[in-house]
N, C-alpha and C positions, 0 to 999 in steps of 0.2 A: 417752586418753578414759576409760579405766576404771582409773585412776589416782587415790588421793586425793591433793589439793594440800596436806595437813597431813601425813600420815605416809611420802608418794610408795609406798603399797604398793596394788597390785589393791585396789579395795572391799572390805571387807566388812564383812556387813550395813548394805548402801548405807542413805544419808539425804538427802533432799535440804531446803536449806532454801527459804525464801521468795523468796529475789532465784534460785534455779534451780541454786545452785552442790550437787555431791553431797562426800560425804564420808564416812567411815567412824562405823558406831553410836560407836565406843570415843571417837573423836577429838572427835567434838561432846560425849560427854560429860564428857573430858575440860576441853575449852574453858568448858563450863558450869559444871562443876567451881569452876574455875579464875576465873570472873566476868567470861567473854568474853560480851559482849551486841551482838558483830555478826560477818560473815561473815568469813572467815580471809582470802579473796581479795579480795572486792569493797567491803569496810568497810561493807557495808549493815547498818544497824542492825536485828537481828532478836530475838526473844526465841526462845530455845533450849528451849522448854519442848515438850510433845504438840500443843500445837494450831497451831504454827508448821513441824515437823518433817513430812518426809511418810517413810516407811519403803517402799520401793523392792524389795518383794516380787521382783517378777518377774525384774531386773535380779540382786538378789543371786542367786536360782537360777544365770542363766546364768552369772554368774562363779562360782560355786562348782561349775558343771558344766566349765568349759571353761580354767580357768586354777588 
């Protein structure tokens, strides 16, 4: 559950994108990077930019407090 499905390591500095799936900051920017324009899991076509990204505050705390 608190898993990313690109790099299979504990989040960090979770992201979620638009279709709900989370992932790691480095990983989506990696993927953006790279000229990926949808979701790694669910092939939803998203735009990887700030206004599609939601940054998952709360969540990273708690993984970086407990794992």
């Amino acid at each position: 559950v608190f898993q990313c499905p690109v790099c299979m390591h504990v989040l960090n500095n979770p992201l979620v994108l638009s279709c709900g799936h989370r992932f790691c900051n480095s990983c989506v920017s990696a993927a953006a990077y790279f000229g990926q324009h949808s979701c790694p899991v669910c092939r939803k076509e998203c735009v990887l930019n700030d206004d599609n990204i939601k940054i998952e505050t709360l969540l990273g705390r708690f993984l970086q407090n407990h794992f």
